[in-house]
N, C-alpha and C positions, 0 to 999 in steps of 0.2 A: 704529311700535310693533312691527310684528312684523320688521322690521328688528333693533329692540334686542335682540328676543327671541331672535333666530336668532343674534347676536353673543354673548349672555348663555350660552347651551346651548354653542356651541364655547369658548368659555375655563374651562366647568364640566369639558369632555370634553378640554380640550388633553390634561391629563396622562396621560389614559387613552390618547389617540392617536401621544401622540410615541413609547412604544417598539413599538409597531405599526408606524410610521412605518420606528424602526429598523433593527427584523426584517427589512421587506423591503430596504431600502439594503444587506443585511448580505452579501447574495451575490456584491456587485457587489466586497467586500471580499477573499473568497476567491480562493484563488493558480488561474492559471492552469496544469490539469493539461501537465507535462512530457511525457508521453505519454500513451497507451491503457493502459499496462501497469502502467508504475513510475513515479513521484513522489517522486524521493529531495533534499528541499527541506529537509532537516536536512546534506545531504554527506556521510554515514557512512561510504556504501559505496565500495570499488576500481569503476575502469571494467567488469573483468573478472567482477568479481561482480553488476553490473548486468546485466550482458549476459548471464549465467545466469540470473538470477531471472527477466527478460524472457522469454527466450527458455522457462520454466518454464509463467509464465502463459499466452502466446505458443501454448504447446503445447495447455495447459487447456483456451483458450478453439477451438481448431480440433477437437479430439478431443469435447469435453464439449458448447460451444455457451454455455457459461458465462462470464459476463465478470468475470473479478478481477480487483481494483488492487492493488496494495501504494503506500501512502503513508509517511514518516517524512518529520516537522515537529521543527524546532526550540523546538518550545514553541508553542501552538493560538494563544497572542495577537499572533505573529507571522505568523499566519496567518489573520487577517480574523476569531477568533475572542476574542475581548476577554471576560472575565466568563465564558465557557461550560464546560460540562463535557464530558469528553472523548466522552462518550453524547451530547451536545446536538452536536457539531461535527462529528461522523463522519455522524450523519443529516443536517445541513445540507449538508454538502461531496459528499457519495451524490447528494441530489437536487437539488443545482448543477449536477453535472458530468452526474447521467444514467448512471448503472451500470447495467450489463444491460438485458435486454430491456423495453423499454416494455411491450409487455401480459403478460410470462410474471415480471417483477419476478424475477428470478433471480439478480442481481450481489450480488456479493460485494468488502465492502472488508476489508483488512486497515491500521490507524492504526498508527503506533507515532510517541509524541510524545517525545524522548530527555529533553526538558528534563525532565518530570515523571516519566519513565518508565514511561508508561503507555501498553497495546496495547490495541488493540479490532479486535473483527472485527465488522463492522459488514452485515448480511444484509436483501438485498431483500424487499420487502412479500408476495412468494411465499413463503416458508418459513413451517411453522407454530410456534408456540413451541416446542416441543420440540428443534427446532435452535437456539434462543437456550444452551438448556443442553449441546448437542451442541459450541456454539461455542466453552463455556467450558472444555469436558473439551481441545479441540485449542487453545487457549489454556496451559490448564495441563500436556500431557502432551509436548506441541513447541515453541512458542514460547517461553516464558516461561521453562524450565529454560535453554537457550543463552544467552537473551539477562542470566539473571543469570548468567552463565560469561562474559560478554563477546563471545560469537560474534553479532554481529549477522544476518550475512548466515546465517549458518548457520542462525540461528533461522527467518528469515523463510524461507527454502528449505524446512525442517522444517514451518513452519507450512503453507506451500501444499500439498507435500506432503499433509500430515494431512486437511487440508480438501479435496480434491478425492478423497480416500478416505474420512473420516468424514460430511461433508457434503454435497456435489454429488453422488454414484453413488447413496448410498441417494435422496435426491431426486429425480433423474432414473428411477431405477428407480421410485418411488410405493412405495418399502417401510414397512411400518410398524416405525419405530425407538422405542426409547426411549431415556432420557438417556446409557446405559454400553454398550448393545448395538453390537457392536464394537471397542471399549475395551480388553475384558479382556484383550489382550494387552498394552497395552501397561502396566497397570497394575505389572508384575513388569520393564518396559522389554524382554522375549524375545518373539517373534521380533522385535519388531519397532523396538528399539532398534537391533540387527545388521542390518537394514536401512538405516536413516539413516546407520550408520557408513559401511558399503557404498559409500552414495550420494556420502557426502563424501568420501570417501576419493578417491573415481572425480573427482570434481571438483576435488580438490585443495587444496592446507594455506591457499594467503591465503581461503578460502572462511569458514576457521574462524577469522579474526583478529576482533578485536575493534573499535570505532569509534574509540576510544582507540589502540589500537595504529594505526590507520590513518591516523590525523595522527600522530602521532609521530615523530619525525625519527631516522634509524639511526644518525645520526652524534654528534649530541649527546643525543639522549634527548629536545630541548625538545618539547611539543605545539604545534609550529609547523609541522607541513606544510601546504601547499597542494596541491591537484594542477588540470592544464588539461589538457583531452583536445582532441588533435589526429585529427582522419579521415584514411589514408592512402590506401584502397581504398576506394571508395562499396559498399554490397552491393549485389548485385541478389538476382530471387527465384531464381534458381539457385546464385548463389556467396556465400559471407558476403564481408564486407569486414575491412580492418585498421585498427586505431588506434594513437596515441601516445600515451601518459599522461606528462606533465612534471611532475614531483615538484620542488617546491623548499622549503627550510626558508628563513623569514623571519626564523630564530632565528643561523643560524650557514653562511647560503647554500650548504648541501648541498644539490644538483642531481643528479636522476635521472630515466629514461626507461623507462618499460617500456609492450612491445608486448599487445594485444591483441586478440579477434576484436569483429566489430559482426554480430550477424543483424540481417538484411532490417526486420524488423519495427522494431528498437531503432532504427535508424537512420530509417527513412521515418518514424515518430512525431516524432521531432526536425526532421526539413525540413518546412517552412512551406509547401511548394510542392508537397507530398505527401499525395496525398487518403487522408483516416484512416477517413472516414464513408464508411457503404457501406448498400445497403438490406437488405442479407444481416447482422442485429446482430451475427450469430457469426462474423465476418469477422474485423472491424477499426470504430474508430468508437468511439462512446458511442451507448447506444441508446434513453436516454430515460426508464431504468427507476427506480426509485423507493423508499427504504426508510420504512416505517412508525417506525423505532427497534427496530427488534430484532438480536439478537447479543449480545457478552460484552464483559466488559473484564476486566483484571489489571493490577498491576504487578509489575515484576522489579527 
């Protein structure tokens, strides 16, 4: 009897337990991050613009001690995220991979899903709400303008930017902010539009191409490029290295080549055989850290 009884309670509770069930199966779903840095699993970006934005975080995370990602997805259900909202998959995929510091909760993700076209910055269990709303002024004042101009990479360059000066300083300083304080500059876009131009300019014009224009083919216009990145120089930590980007159209087999650099960091994240983790979290590595669901979203 108490056999039957204990049989009768789990087919009352299956329905309750199979998406419990799910939720946990759900991690094992999500993409294995590409690096420490970047996670470009949509392909938007040139090899050369990766190698900027890396080399951006790269910088963040040795100066600051802050660990940001930049992720872009081709769409969250292609990415072990089926059903979810892009708020529900940026905190799953934060505490898959282990953002920032395990006890100081300080990582910072930045999502951009192209299919739906929706960005989030996604902020470790350290920050207090007040950067939720912090998150969505550098949402709406950096990101989100380029990326409806078509500048992908430019956007997200902008966005780290903003956030390692709207977000992480006053943070790490323990200043007391509110939601605009800091802002008001950029609200009229002086100074500190003239700065990002500065930036980009210094970096250079494919910085500010679009996703669209970066498959597109020069010779017939099709959106059929491909591209395959070849290593030519391995980096070490004193010299960057070199690569080849092979362009070819599948549309009308234009073929093109172009060179560019690899930092240290872009490249060891990529070799398998390259230790990432380190007991230092502001190194290199994932560290363990943890987002309750806080940060912004938008679309462009």
């Amino acid at each position: 009897m108490k056999i039957l009884r204990r049989l009768a309670i789990l087919l009352m509770l299956a329905p309750v337990l199979t998406p419990v069930a799910q939720a946990q199966d759900l991690p094992a779903a999500l993409p294995v991050p590409m690096t420490d840095t970047l996670s470009d699993f949509a392909g938007v970006l040139y090899a050369e613009d990766e190698a900027r934005i890396t080399q951006l975080l790269t910088e963040t995370r040795e100066t600051t001690g802050i660990h940001m990602v930049v992720v872009t997805v081709p769409g969250i259900a292609s990415q072990g995220g089926e059903g979810m909202r892009i708020e529900d998959y940026s905190k799953t995929l934060f505490n898959a991979w282990g953002i920032g510091d395990t006890k100081r909760n300080d990582g910072i993700l930045i999502l951009l899903d192209t299919e739906s076209r929706e960005a989030r910055i996604a902020l470790g269990a350290g920050y207090d709400p007040v950067y939720d709303r912090r998150a969505a002024r550098v949402l709406s004042t950096a990101l989100l303008p380029e990326l409806r101009e078509g500048r992908m990479a430019a956007g997200i360059q902008a966005a780290i930017l903003s956030t390692r000066e709207r977000l992480i300083t006053p943070f790490l300083a323990g200043e007391v902010v509110t939601e605009s304080s800091g802002f008001e500059d950029e609200s009229t876009g002086f100074p500190f539009g003239l700065i990002f131009v500065g930036i980009f300019a210094f970096l250079g014009f494919r910085t500010w191409r679009s996703s669209r224009v970066s498959r597109t083919c020069p010779s017939c216009a099709a959106v059929a490029l491909t591209r395959k990145r070849e290593t030519i120089t391995v980096p070490t930590q004193a010299e960057p290295g070199t690569g080849l980007q092979h362009l070819t159209c599948t549309s009308c087999g234009f073929i093109d080549r172009q060179s560019y650099v690899i930092p240290y960091s872009y490249a060891s994240a990529h070799d398998p055989n390259a230790n990432t983790g380190s007991s230092n979290h502001d190194s290199g590595g994932f560290g363990g850290g943890s987002s309750d669901g806080g940060g912004a979203s938008g679309k462009w």
